[in-house]
C-alpha positions in Angstrom: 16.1 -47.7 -50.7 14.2 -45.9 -53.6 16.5 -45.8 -56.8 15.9 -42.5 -57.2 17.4 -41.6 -54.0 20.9 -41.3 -53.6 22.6 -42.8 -50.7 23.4 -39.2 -49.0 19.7 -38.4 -49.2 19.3 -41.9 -47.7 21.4 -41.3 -44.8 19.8 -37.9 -44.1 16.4 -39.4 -44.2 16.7 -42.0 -42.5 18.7 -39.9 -39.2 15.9 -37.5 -39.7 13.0 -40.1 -39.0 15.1 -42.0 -36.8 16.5 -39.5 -34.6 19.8 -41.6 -33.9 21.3 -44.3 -35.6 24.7 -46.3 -35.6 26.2 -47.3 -38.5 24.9 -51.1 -38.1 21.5 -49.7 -37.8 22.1 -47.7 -40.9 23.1 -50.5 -42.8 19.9 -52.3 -42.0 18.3 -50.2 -44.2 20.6 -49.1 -47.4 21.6 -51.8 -49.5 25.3 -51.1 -49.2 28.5 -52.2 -46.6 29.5 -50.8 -43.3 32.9 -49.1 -44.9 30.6 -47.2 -47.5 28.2 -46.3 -44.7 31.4 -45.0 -42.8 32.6 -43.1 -45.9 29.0 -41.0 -46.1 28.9 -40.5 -42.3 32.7 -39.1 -42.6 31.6 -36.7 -45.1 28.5 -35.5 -43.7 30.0 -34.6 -39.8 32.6 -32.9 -41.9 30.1 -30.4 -43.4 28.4 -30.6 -40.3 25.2 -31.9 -41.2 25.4 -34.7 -38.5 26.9 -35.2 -35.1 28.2 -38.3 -33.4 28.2 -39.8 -29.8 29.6 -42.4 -28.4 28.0 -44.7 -26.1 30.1 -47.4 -23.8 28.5 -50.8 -23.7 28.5 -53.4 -21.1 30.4 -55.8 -23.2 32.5 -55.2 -26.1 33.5 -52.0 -27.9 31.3 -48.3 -27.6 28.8 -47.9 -30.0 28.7 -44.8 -32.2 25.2 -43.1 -32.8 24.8 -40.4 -35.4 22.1 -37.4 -36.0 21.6 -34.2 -37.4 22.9 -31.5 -36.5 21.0 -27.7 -37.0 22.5 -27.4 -40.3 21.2 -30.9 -41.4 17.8 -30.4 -40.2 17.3 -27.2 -42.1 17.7 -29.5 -45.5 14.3 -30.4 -45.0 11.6 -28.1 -46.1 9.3 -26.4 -43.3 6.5 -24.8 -43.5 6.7 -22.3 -40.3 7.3 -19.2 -42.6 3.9 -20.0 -44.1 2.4 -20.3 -41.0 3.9 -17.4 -39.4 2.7 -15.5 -42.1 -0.9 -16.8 -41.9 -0.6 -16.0 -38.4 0.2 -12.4 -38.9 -2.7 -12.1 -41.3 -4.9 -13.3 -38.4 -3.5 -10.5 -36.2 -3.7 -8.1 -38.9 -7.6 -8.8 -40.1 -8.6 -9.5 -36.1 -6.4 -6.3 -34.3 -5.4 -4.2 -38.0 -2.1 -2.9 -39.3 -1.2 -1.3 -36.1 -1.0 -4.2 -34.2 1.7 -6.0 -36.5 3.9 -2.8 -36.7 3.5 -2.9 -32.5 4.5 -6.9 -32.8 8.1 -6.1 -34.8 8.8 -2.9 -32.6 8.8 -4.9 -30.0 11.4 -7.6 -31.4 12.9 -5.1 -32.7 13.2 -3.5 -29.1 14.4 -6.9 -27.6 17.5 -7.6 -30.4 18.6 -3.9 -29.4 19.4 -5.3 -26.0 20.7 -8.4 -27.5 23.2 -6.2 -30.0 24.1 -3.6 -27.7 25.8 -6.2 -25.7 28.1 -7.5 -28.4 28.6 -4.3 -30.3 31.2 -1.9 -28.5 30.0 1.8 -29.2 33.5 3.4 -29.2 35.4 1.2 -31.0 36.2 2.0 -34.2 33.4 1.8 -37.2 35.0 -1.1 -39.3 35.4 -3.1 -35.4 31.0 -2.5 -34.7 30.1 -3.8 -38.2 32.5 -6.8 -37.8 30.7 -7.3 -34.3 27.7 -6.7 -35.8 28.5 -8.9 -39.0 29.3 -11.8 -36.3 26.4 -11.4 -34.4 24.2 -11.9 -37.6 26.3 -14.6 -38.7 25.2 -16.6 -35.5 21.7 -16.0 -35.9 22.1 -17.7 -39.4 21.8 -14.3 -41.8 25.6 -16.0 -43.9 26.8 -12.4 -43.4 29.9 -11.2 -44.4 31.7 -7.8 -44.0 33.7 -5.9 -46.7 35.3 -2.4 -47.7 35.0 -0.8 -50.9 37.4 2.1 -51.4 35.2 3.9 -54.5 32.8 4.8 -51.8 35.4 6.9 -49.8 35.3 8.2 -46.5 36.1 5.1 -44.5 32.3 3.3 -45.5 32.1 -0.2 -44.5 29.5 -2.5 -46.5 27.9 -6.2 -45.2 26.0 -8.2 -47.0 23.2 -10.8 -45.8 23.1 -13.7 -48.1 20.1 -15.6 -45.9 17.4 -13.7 -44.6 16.2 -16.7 -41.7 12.3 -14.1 -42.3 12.4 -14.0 -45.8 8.6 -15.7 -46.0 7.2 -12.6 -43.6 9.5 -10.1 -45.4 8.2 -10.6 -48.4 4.8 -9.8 -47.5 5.3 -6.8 -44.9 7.8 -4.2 -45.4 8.2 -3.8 -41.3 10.8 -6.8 -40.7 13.0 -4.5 -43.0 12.2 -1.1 -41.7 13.4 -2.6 -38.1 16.2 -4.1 -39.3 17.5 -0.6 -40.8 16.4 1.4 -37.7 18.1 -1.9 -35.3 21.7 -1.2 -37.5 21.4 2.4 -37.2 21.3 2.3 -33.3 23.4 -0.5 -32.3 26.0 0.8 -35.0 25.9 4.5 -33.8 25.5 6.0 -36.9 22.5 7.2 -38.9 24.6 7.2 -41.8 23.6 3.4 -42.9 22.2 2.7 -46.6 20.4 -0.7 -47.6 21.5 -0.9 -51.1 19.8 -4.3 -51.9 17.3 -6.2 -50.4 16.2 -10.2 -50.9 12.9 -9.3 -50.2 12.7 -6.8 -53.1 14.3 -9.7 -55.4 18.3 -8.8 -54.6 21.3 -11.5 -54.3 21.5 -9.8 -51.0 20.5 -7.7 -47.9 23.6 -5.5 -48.6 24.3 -2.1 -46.3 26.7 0.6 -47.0 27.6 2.1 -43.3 29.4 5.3 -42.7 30.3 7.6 -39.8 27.5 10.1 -38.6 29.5 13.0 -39.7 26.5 15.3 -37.7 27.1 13.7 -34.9 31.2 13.8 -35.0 31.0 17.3 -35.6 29.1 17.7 -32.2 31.5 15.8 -30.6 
C-alpha cells in the first residue's frame, strides 16, 4: 500500500479493481489486521459506498464478499461527460445546431412520460414539486424542496445541488431550456422561475414555482 494512500482509499481501490473481495482477501493486500479491515468495511456499507454478500461454503462458516455500490463507484473520476460532449460536437459540425436541439427535445419528450407518471396533476402544488423533488432525487439531481414565505402566494422553491449533465450543460444552453419547459408541464403551471443555475456558475439549479394564476382563473 502506497504511504500516501490512506487505508479508506485503499479499500475503495482495491474493490474497485477487484470487483469483490472478502475481508481475508483484503487483508492480503493492506498491511493491517482483519478487525481494522472490519472496522473500514463497517464504515463504508454504512455510507453506502459498498455492499456485502454472503456466500455459504461447503465446509466451515459463509464467506462475506464486499463491492461497490453506485455511490462508491461514482468516487472515481470518469470521463463520459467529456465524451459525450465531444460526441455532440460531432453531431453538431456533421448534422448543425438543429440536430442537437432535435436530440434533447426528444429526451426531453421521453422524461415527460417518465414524470407524468409519478407527478399527480390535481394534487395540490406543494404535493407535485415534492413528487417531482423525489423523482429528481432518484435520478441523482440531491434535490431538496422548500417554502419561503417572503415570496407570497403559496410559491414552492427546489433546489438541485448535482446536476448528473453538468459537463454538456455547460457548453449548450438546451439541457436547461428542457429542463425548464419539462417542470413547467409535468408541474402544471407556467408560473416556474430558475433563479440559479450550476451551469451559469450558481451553488444550485434552484426554481421558484407558483400556481398558473391564468389558467385558475379559466377554471
Amino acid at each position: 500500500m502506497a504511504k500516501d494512500k490512506s487505508t479508506r482509499e485503499a479499500v475503495l481501490e482495491l474493490l474497485k479493481k477487484k470487483q469483490e473481495l472478502s475481508v481475508s482477501g483484503l487483508k492480503e493486500f493492506l498491511d493491517i489486521t482483519e478487525m481494522a479491515v472490519r472496522k473500514h468495511l463497517i464504515k463504508l456499507e454504512g455510507e453506502g459506498l459498498i455492499s456485502s454478500r454472503t456466500v455459504r461454503q461447503p465446509m466451515g462458516r459463509p464467506v462475506i464478499f464486499y463491492s461497490l455500490t453506485k455511490a462508491g463507484n461514482d468516487l472515481f473520476p470518469n470521463s463520459y461527460g467529456k465524451i459525450a460532449v465531444e460526441i455532440l460536437h460531432d453531431i453538431k459540425d456533421s448534422m448543425g445546431e438543429d440536430a442537437i436541439d432535435i436530440l434533447f427535445n426528444n429526451r426531453e419528450q421521453r422524461m415527460r412520460k417518465k414524470y407524468q407518471r409519478r407527478i399527480f396533476i390535481d394534487d395540490p402544488l406543494a404535493d407535485r414539486v415534492k413528487q417531482l423533488v423525489d423523482v429528481q432525487e432518484e435520478s441523482g439531481y440531491m434535490a431538496e424542496m422548500a417554502s419561503d414565505p417572503e415570496l407570497g402566494d403559496g410559491a414552492v422553491t427546489f433546489a438541485q445541488f448535482n446536476c448528473p449533465i453538468s459537463a454538456i450543460a455547460n457548453e449548450y444552453d438546451k439541457p436547461c431550456e428542457c429542463e425548464l419547459k419539462l417542470f413547467k408541464e409535468v408541474l402544471g403551471t407556467d408560473d416556474v422561475e430558475r433563479v440559479s443555475c450550476i451551469a451559469k456558475g450558481g451553488k444550485s439549479c434552484k426554481y421558484v414555482v407558483k400556481e398558473d394564476k391564468v389558467k385558475n382563473s379559466q377554471i
